[in-house]
C-alpha atoms as an extended CHARMM CRD file, in Angstrom:
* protein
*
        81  EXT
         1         1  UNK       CA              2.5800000000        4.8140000000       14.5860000000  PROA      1               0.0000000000
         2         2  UNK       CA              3.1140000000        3.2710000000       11.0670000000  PROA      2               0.0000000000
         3         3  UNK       CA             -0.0540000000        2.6690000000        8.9040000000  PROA      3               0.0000000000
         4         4  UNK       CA              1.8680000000       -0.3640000000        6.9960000000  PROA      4               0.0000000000
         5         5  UNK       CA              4.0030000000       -2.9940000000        8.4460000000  PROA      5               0.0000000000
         6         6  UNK       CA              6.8800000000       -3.5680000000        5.2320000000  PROA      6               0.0000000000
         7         7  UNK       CA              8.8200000000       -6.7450000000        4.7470000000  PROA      7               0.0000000000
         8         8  UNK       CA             10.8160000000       -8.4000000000        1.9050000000  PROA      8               0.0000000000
         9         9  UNK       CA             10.2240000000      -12.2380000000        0.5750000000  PROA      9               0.0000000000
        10        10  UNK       CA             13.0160000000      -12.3780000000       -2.0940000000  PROA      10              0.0000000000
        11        11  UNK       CA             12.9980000000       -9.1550000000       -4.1010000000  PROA      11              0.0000000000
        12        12  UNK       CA              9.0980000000       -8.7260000000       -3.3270000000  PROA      12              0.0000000000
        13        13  UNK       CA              8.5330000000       -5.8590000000       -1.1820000000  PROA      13              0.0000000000
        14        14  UNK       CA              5.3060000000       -7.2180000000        0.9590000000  PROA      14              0.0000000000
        15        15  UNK       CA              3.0410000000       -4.4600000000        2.4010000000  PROA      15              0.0000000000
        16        16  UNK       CA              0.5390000000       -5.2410000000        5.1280000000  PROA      16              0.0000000000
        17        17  UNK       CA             -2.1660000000       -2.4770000000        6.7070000000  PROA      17              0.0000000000
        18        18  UNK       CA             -1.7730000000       -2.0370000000       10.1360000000  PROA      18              0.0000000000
        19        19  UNK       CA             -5.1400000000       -0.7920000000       10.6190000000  PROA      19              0.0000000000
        20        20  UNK       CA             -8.1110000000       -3.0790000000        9.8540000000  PROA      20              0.0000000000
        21        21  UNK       CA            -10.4390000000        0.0400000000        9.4690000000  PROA      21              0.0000000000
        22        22  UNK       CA             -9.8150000000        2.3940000000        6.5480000000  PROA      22              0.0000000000
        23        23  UNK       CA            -12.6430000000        4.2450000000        7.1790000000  PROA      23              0.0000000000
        24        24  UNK       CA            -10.8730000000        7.2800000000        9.0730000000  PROA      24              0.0000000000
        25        25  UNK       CA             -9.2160000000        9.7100000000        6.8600000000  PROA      25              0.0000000000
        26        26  UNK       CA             -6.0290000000       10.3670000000        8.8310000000  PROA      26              0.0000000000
        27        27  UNK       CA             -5.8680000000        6.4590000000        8.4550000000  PROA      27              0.0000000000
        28        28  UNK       CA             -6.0610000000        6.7620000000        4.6310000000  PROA      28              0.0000000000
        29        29  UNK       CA             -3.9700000000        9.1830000000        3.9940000000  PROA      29              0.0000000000
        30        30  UNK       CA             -1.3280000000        8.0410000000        6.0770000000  PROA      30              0.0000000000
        31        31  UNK       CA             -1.4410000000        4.5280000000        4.8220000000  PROA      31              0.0000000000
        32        32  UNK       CA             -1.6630000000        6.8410000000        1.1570000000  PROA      32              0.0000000000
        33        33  UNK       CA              1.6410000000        8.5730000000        2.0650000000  PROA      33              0.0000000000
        34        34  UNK       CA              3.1840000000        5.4100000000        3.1220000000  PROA      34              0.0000000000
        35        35  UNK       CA              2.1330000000        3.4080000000        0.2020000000  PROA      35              0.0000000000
        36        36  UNK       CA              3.8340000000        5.8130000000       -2.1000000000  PROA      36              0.0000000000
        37        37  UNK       CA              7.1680000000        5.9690000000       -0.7300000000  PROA      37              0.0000000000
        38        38  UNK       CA              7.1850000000        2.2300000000       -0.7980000000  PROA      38              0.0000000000
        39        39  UNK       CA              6.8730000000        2.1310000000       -4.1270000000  PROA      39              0.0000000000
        40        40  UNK       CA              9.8100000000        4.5610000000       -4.1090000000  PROA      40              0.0000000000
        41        41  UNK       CA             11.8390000000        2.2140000000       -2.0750000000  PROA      41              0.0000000000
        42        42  UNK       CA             10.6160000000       -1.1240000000       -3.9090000000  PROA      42              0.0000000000
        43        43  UNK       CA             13.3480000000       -3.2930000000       -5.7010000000  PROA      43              0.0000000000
        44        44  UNK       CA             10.7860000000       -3.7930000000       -8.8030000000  PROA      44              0.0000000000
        45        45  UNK       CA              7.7850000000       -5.9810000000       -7.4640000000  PROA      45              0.0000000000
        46        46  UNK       CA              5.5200000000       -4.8840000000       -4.5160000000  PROA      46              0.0000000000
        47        47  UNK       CA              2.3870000000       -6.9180000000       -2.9220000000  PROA      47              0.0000000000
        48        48  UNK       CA             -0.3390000000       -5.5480000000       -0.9670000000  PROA      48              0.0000000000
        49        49  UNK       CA             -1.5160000000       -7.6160000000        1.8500000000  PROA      49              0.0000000000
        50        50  UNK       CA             -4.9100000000       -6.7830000000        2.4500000000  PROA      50              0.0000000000
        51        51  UNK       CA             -5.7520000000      -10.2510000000        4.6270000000  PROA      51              0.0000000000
        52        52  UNK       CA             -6.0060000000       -7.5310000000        8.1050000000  PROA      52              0.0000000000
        53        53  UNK       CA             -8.3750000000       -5.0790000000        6.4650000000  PROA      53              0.0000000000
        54        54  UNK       CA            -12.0640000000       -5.3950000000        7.1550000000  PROA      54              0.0000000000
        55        55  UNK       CA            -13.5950000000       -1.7680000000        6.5590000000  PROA      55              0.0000000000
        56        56  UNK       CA            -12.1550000000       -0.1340000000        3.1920000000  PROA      56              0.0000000000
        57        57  UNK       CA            -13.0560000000        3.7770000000        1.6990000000  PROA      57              0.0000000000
        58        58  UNK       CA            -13.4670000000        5.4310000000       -1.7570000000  PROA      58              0.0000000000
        59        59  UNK       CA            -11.0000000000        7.8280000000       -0.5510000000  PROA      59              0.0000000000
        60        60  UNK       CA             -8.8730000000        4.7530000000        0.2500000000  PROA      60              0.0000000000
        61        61  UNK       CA             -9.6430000000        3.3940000000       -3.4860000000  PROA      61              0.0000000000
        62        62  UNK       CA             -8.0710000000        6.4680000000       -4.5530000000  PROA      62              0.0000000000
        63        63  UNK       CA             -5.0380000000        6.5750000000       -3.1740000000  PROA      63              0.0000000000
        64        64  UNK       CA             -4.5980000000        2.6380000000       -4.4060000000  PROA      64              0.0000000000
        65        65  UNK       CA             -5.5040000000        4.1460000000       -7.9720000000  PROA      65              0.0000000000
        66        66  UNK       CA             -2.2640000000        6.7190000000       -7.1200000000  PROA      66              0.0000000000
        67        67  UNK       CA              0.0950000000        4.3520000000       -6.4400000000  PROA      67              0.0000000000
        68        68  UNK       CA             -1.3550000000        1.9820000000       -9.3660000000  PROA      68              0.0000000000
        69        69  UNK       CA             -0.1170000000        4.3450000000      -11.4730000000  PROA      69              0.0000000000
        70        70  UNK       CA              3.0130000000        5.4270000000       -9.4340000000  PROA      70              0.0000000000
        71        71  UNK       CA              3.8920000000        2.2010000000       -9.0900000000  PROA      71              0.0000000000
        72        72  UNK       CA              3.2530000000        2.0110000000      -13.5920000000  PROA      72              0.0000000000
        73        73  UNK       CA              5.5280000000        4.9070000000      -13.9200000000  PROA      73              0.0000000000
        74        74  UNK       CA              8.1390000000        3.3050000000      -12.0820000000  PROA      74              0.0000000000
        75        75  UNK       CA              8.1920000000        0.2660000000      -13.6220000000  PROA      75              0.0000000000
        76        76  UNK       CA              7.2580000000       -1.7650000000      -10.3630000000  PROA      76              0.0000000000
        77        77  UNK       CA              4.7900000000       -4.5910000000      -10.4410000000  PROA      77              0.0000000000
        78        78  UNK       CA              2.0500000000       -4.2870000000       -8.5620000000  PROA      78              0.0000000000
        79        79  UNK       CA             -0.2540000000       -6.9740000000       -6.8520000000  PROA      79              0.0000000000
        80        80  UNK       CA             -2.5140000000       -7.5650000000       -3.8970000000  PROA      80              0.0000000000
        81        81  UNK       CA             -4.1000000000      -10.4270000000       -2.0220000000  PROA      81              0.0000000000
């Protein structure tokens, strides 16, 4: 099963957690995986949804601070709400 759910609003490439617990570390490092090959597939702007997640990690911080800087490298734009 997916960790993300991905979608497009005009050239933004939304990104919403399936899971509303990213406490468990398969969880994390799936969504981790995930994350980074939609910044890979992104047409230049990508927004993470985090409106489903309740329970967040320091492991899962890290992986946002990978694709931060991914997502910097590639020249994509990265927000959340």
């Amino acid at each position: 099963m997916p960790a993300l759910n991905t979608s497009y609003a005009d050239d933004v490439l939304v990104v919403r957690f399936v899971h509303s617990d990213l406490r468990d570390l398969q969880h994390v490092f799936q969504s981790g995986a995930e994350l980074l090959d939609a910044c890979s597939a992104s047409r230049g702007r990508m927004l993470l949804d985090f409106s489903n997640v309740q329970f967040i990690t320091s492991e899962m911080l890290g992986q946002l601070f990978v694709l931060a800087n991914r997502c910097k490298g590639a020249g994509v734009m990265l927000l959340g709400c």
